[in-house]
Every structure is written in structure tokens, then in C-alpha cells.
NUVOLUM-351471 format. One record per residue (C-alpha): residue in three letters; x, y, z. Coordinates in pm, whole numbers, padded with zeros to 5 digits, always signed. Example, Ala and Ser with C-alpha at 12.3 -4.5 7.8 and 13.67 -1.06 7.14 Angstrom:
2
ALA+01230-00450+00780;SER+01367-00106+00714;
***
This chain:
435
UNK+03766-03820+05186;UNK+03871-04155+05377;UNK+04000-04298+05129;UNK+04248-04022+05034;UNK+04342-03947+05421;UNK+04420-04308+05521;UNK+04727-04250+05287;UNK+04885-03962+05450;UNK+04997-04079+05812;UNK+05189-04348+05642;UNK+05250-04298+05251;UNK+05619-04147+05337;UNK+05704-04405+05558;UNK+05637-04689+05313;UNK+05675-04541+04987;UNK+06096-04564+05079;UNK+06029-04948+04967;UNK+05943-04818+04610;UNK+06193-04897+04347;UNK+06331-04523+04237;UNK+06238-04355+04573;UNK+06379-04073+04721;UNK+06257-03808+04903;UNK+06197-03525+04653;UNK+05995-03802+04484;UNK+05813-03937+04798;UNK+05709-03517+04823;UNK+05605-03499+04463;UNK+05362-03793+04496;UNK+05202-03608+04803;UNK+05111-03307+04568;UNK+05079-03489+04304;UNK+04685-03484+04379;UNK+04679-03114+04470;UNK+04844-03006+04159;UNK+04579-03183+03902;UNK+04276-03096+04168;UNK+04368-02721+04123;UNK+04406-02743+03737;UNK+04084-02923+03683;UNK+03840-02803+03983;UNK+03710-02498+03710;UNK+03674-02728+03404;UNK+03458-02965+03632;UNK+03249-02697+03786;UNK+03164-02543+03475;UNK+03082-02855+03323;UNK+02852-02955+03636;UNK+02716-02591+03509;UNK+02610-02733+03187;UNK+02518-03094+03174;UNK+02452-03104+03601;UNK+02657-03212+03935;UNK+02568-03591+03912;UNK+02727-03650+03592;UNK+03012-03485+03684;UNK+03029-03642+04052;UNK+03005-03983+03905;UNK+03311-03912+03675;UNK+03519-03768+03960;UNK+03486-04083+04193;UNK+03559-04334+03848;UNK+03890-04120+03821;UNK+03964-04155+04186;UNK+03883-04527+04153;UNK+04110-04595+03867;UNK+04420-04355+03999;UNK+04381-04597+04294;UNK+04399-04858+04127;UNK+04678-04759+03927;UNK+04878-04652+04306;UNK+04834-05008+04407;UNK+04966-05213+04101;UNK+05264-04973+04136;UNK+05584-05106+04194;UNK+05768-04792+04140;UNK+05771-04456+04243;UNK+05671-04335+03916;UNK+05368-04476+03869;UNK+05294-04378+04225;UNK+05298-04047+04098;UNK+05074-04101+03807;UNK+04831-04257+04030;UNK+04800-03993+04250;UNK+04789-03756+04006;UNK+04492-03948+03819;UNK+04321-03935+04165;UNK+04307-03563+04187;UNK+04193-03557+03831;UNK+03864-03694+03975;UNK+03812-03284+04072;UNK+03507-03291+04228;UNK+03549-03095+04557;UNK+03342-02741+04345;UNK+03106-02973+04195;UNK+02961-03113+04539;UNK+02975-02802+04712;UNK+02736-02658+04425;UNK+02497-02952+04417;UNK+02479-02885+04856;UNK+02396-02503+04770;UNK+02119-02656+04499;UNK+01974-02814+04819;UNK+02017-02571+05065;UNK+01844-02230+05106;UNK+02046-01920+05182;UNK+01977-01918+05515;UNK+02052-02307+05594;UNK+02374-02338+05388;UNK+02619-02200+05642;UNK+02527-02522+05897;UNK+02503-02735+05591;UNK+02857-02659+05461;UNK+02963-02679+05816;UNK+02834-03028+05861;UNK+02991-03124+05569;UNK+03293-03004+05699;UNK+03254-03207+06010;UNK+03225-03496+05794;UNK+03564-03398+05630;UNK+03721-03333+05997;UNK+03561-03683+06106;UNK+03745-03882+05787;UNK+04060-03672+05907;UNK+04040-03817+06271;UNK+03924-04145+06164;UNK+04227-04166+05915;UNK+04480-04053+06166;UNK+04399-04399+06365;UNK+04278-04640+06068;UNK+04562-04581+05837;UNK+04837-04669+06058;UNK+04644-04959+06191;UNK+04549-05114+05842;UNK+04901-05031+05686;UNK+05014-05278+05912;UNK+04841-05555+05775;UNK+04755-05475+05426;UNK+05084-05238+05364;UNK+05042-04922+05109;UNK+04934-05079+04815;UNK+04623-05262+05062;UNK+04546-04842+05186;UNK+04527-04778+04790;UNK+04254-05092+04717;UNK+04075-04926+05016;UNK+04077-04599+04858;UNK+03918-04695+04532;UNK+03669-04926+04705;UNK+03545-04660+04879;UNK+03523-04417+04562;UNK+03319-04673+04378;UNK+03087-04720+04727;UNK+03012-04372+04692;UNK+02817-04407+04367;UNK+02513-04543+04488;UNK+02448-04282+04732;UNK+02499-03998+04445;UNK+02250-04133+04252;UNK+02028-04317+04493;UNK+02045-04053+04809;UNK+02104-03786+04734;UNK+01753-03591+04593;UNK+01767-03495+04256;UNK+01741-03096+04174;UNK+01661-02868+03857;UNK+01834-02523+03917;UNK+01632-02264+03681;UNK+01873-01911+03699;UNK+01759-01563+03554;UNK+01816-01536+03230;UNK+02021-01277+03220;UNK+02295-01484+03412;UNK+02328-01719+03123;UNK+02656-01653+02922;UNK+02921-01882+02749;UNK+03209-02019+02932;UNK+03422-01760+02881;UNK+03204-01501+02974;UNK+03128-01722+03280;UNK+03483-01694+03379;UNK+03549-01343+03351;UNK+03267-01284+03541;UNK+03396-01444+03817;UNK+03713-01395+03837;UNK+03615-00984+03788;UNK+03358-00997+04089;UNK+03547-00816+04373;UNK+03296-01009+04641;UNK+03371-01328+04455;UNK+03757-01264+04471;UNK+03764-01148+04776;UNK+03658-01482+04904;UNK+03877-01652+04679;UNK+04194-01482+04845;UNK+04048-01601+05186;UNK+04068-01960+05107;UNK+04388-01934+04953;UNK+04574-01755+05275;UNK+04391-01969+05509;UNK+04458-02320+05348;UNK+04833-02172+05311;UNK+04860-02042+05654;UNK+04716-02389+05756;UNK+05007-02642+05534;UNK+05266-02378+05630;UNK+05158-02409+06009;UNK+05202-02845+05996;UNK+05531-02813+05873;UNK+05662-02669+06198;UNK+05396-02755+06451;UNK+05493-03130+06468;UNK+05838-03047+06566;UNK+05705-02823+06794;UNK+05496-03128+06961;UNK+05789-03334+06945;UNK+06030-03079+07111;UNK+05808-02901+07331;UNK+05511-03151+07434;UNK+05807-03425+07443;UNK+05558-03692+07182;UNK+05642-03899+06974;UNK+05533-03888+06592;UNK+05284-04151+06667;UNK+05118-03956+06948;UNK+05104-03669+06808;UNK+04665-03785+06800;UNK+04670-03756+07132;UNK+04663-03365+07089;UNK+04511-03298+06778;UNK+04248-03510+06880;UNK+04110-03337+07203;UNK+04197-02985+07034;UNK+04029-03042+06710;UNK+03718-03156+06914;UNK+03707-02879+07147;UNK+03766-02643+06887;UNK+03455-02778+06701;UNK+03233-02692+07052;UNK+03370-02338+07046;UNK+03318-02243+06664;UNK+02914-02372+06690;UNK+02801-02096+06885;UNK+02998-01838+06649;UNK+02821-02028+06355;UNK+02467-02011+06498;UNK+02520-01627+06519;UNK+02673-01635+06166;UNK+02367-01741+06010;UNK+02128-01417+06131;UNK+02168-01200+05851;UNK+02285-00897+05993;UNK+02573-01094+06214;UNK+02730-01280+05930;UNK+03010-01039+05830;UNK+03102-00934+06166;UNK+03156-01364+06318;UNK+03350-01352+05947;UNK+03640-01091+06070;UNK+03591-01224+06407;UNK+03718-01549+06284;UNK+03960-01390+06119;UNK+04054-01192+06406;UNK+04099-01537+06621;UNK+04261-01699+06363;UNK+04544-01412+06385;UNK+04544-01394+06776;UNK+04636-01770+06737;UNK+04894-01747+06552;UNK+05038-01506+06723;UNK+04984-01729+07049;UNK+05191-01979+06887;UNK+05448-01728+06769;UNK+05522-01629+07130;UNK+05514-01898+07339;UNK+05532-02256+07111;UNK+05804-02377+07329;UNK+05553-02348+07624;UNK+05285-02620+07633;UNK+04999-02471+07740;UNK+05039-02230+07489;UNK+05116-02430+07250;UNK+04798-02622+07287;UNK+04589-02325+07399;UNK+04717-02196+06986;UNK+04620-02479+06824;UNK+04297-02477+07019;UNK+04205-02109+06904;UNK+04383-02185+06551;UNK+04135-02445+06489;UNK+03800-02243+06628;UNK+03878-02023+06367;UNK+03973-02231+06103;UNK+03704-02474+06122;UNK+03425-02179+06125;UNK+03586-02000+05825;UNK+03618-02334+05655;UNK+03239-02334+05724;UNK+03139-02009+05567;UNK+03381-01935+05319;UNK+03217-02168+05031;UNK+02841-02056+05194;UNK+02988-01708+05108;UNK+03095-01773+04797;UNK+02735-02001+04712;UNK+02545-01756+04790;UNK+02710-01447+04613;UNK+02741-01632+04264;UNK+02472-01648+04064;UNK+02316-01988+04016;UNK+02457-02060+03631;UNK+02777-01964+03726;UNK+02795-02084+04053;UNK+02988-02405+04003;UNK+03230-02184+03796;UNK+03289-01969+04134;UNK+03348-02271+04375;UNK+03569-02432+04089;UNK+03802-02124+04055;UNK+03724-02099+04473;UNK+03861-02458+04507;UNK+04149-02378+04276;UNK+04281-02105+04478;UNK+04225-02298+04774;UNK+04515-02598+04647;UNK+04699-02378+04535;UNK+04704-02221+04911;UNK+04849-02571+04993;UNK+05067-02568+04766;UNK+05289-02206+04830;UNK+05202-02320+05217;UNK+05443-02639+05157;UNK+05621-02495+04988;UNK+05658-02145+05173;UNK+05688-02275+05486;UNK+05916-02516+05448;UNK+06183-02277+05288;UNK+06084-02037+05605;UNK+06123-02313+05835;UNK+06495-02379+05699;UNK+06559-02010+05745;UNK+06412-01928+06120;UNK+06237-02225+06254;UNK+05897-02285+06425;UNK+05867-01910+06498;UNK+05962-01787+06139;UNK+05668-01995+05995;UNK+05397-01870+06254;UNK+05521-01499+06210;UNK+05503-01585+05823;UNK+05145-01712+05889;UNK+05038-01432+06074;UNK+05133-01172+05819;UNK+04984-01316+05563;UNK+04682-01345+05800;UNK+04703-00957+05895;UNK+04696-00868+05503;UNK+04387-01117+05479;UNK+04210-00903+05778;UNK+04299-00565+05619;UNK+04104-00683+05319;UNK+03831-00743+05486;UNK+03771-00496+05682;UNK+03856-00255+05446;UNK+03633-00388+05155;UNK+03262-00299+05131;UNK+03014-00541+05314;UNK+02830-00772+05036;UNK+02427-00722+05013;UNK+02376-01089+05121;UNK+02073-01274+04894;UNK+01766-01445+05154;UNK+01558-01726+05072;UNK+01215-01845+05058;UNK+01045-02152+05036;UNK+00766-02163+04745;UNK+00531-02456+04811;UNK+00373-02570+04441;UNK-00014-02685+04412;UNK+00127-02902+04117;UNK+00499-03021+04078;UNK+00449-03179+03688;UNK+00824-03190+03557;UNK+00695-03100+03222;UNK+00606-02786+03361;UNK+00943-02640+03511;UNK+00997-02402+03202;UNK+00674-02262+03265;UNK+00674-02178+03611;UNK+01009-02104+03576;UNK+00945-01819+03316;UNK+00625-01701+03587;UNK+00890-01677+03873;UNK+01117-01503+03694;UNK+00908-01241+03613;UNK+00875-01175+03993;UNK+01077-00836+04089;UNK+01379-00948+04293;UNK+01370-01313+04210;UNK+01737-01405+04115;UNK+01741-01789+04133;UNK+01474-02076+04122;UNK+01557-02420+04224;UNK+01265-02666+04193;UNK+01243-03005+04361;UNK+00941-03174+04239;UNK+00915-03470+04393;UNK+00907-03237+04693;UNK+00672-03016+04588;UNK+00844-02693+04652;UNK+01071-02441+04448;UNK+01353-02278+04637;UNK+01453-01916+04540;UNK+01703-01671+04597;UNK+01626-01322+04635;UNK+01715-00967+04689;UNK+01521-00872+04998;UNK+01512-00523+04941;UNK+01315-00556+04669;UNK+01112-00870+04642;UNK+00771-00825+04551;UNK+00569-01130+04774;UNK+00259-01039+04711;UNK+00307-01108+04283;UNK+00493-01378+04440;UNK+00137-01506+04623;UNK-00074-01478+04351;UNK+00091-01664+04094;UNK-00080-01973+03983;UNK-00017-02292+04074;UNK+00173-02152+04456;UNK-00013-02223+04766;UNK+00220-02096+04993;UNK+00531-01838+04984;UNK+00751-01935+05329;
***
């Protein structure tokens, strides 16, 4: 995620020295990478499905490594665009949130999406200093070397540090790729979500296309200083949204911090509609804006983990992921055109609606029956065996998904807690302990 941030503080401002540039192409080799992430995030999370997420992750990073590549031999703006585009081809945004739900249980994959969205916000502030700094010296096609080296760095710790695990689903949840799909996309809990990532990733584009005026006119800053208050904000907002996420992850509490995010998320908009030609609230918008954004970027793909069923679960984060580019997408796209039309105040008021019609849907749709975990530790964890004690488990009442680490020792499984029979569970052989 470094590598494709560093480009984004400076890519406009240098890519004017490409033979053929203008600005409608400078803007189509910005989305270039959106457009082929959102068309490919489904075929690479149902692959990952089928032949497993390291496979998949290591062909994502190659295809960010050669679009890079391919952006830094470029003397035009052309090839630019094909570069960029052949980055986003390397998709893999679905595929590594499924292989984090493989290694998470239910109850832990809340904080663990959230601290791998702290790792995402961290590459964000890191780029925001680094790639002005290193453009400098090494100039755009030196930010696109950087890019690929770092893609290619990444492969040792897919294969090497990351644990390996074997995901064993009920068998009634296996169904061809079509079937997968439809599935999906007809799950009104699944859907749901999707529509959530879209309007908030939308709301969020839409909201920097006026916002930096805002800091320029209001704040008085200067494009480059315009760090100096995302910075602070994006930091404080990350010490208001833990609490909110501790709370999320008790059971009962998990749909109600949802809508409350939601709710914030609207109250700061509004904030910003009012009063963002006042500076305090200005900031004090941005500061709630981000609380909630950062804790429904947290639980949005734990939501949608958790609800999908384990063979067609990196067919629901692809089609999640899809809907979520496209949200950046119609945001550009939407708020520039409202921008043009009624300014700063036209695009929060825009963001806002579309943030009202998000609540309504929530709190109007019926609460989903969330799936627990438990921790199964094995007397024996012989690979050869996994078929076998994966047909025992799934004989259990209420088991829905078995995850098996042996190396660890433990299987991992998703169940209905309203029906779970533990004490079938206990007596199976080969389990010494049901956690």
C-alpha cells in the first residue's frame, strides 16, 4: 500500500512533463488502477476460493511489480496509463482480507481488520511525507521503481510469514462459480454490506474533492501543508474510534456501534456542511468524519467475513471490494460535477444524503444472527488426516466452518450459537479441548 500511495501527492504534478499530457489524461491514469481493481477483485477472490489465497496473492504483487515497471520506462502518458492499469490488475485487496478471516476467529477479526487498517492509514501518512520528499530526488519514474520494489519485497513474507491455513467449509456450501455468485450477490445481509462500502468510500472521494479548497480558503494552507491537519486529525480520530471498536466486538453491541458510526459519520458531515468556512468546525468535521470512517472501515469487511460462508467467502469480499472502487469512482466523479454546480457545501450536503439513505437501510433492515467461534485444540494435527476430522466436525450440529492449522495444533470453527452441540463437540476423538 506504500508503494501505490507514494504516487498520489505528486503523480499530477509531474506527470505534466509526459509527452501527450493533459489533464483529462493525467485524471484517467489516477483511475486507471481503480477501474481494473473493481473489474478483477471477484475473479481473484473466487479463484483464491479454489486453488487458495497464496497463489493468488503472489500473482497480484507480480502484476503490481510489472505495471510498475511498465509506469517507469514510460515516456508518455499512454503507457502511464497502461501501467497503472496493469497495477490494479494485481486485484488482491478480497483475496487478503479472506486469508486474515482464515486466521482470525469471529470474535478477533473486528481488531484484526482494524489493525490492518491502521497499517493502510500508516502507509497513507507515511506517503503523504515520503513521496514528496523522494520525488525530489528520484522524480516519478524513481516513485514507480519504488513501487515495484516493494511489491516484489512483499513475497517473502506471504510465503515465509504468514502461517499457512486449510479452510474445510460444510458441504453443503460448495457450489460452482456461478452458483457462488448468485448466492452472494442474492444475500440481503451480504448486500447490505456491500452498499455500505460503496456510499462510504463515495462519500469519502466526493468529500477530498472539496475539502482541500476548503483548507486552503478557510484554514489559509498551502497545498503542501495541508499534513499538518490531516495528520493530527487522522490520529486523534484513530484514539476515539478504539473504544467504539472494543465495544463492537461483544456480541450483542456490534450492530448498535455499526449505526452509531453511521450516525457520526452523518453528524459530520453535516458539521462540515454548516460551518466549513469556520475552522474549528472545519477541523472538529474532519475529526468526527474520520472516527467514523476509520471504525466502519474496520468492521465492514469483519461483517461481511463473518456472514459469508467459508467457500464463498472470497467471492463476497471480491464483489465487497468491487463495490467499494466503484464507490470511488461515482465519488470523483459525483462530486466533482457537484462541486462545479454549488461548491464545498453542495458536495457535503450530497455526502450526507447519500449517508442518510445508507442509515435508513440499516436501521430499517433486520439485525443479522452473527456466527461465534471456538477454538478446538487437536491431540494429533497429521495433515493426512484433515478430510477425516473434517468429515467428524462436520457432523457436529451447528458447525458451519472448520479451519485447521496444523502446525498449530488447533482447528478454528464457526458456529451458530444457538444451536451448537459442545458436548458431541467434546467427545470426538482426537480433541482435547473445545475453547
Amino acid at each position: 500500500m506504500l508503494g501505490l500511495f507514494l504516487i498520489l501527492p505528486v503523480f499530477a504534478l509531474y506527470a505534466d512533463r509526459l509527452e501527450g499530457a493533459s489533464a483529462m489524461l493525467v485524471g484517467i491514469a489516477l483511475g486507471a488502477y481503480g477501474v481494473t481493481q473493481a473489474l478483477l477483485q471477484v475473479p481473484f477472490g473466487i479463484l483464491s476460493d479454489r486453488f487458495g489465497r497464496k497463489p493468488l496473492l503472489t500473482a497480484g504483487l507480480l502484476l503490481f511489480a510489472l505495471g510498475s515497471v511498465v509506469a517507469a520506462q514510460a515516456t508518455t502518458i499512454e503507457s502511464v496509463i497502461f501501467g497503472r492499469a496493469l497495477q490494479g490488475a494485481g486485484a488482491i485487496s478480497a483475496v487478503a482480507l479472506a486469508l486474515l478471516a482464515d486466521l482470525t476467529r469471529e470474535e478477533q477479526r473486528t481488531k484484526a481488520m482494524a489493525l490492518a487498517g491502521m497499517s493502510i492509514g500508516a502507509s497513507f501518512l507515511a506517503a503523504l511525507i515520503l513521496g514528496p520528499l523522494l520525488a525530489e530526488s528520484v522524480g516519478l519514474q524513481g516513485l514507480f521503481w519504488v513501487s515495484g520494489f516493494l511489491a516484489v519485497a512483499a513475497l517473502p513474507v506471504v510465503w515465509w510469514l504468514i502461517p499457512a491455513a486449510r479452510v474445510l467449509a460444510n458441504g453443503s456450501d460448495q457450489q460452482p462459480v456461478r452458483g457462488q455468485l448468485q448466492a452472494v450477490l442474492l444475500d440481503p445481509q451480504l448486500v447490505r454490506l456491500d452498499v455500505g462500502i460503496f456510499v462510504l468510500h463515495m462519500v469519502l472521494t466526493a468529500l477530498f474533492v472539496a475539502v482541500p479548497f476548503a483548507l486552503r480558503d478557510s484554514v489559509g494552507l498551502s497545498p503542501g501543508r495541508h499534513w499538518q491537519i490531516y495528520i493530527p486529525v487522522l490520529l486523534l480520530s484513530v484514539l476515539a474510534m478504539v473504544p467504539l471498536l472494543l465495544l463492537s466486538m461483544k456480541r450483542r453491541n456490534t450492530m448498535r456501534v455499526f449505526r452509531v458510526a453511521i450516525g457520526i459519520l452523518l453528524g459530520a458531515l453535516l458539521v462540515l456542511a454548516v460551518g466549513s468556512d469556520e475552522v474549528v468546525l472545519l477541523i472538529g468535521g474532519l475529526w468526527l468524519f474520520f472516527t467514523g470512517f476509520n471504525l466502519l472501515e474496520a468492521m465492514l469487511p469483519s461483517l461481511t467475513s463473518r456472514l459469508a460462508p467459508a467457500t464463498r467467502k472470497g467471492s463476497a469480499l471480491g464483489i465487497y471490494n468491487t463495490f467499494q472502487f466503484t464507490g470511488v469512482f461515482f465519488g470523483g466523479v459525483l462530486g466533482g460535477l457537484t462541486y462545479s454546480m454549488w461548491g464545498a457545501e453542495g458536495v457535503f450536503i450530497f455526502a450526507a444524503v447519500s449517508v442518510v439513505l445508507w442509515l435508513v437501510l440499516a436501521l430499517t433492515g433486520p439485525a443479522p444472527a452473527l456466527p461465534e467461534s471456538l477454538t478446538v485444540r487437536l491431540e494429533r494435527a497429521d495433515p493426512g488426516d484433515l478430510a477425516g476430522l473434517g468429515d467428524r466436525l462436520r457432523q457436529v450440529t451447528g458447525v458451519q466452518e472448520i479451519t485447521v492449522m496444523p502446525e498449530r495444533g488447533v482447528a478454528y470453527l464457526k458456529v451458530d450459537p444457538q444451536i451448537i452441540d459442545r458436548e458431541t463437540l467434546k467427545r470426538l476423538d482426537g480433541i482435547i479441548a473445545v475453547e
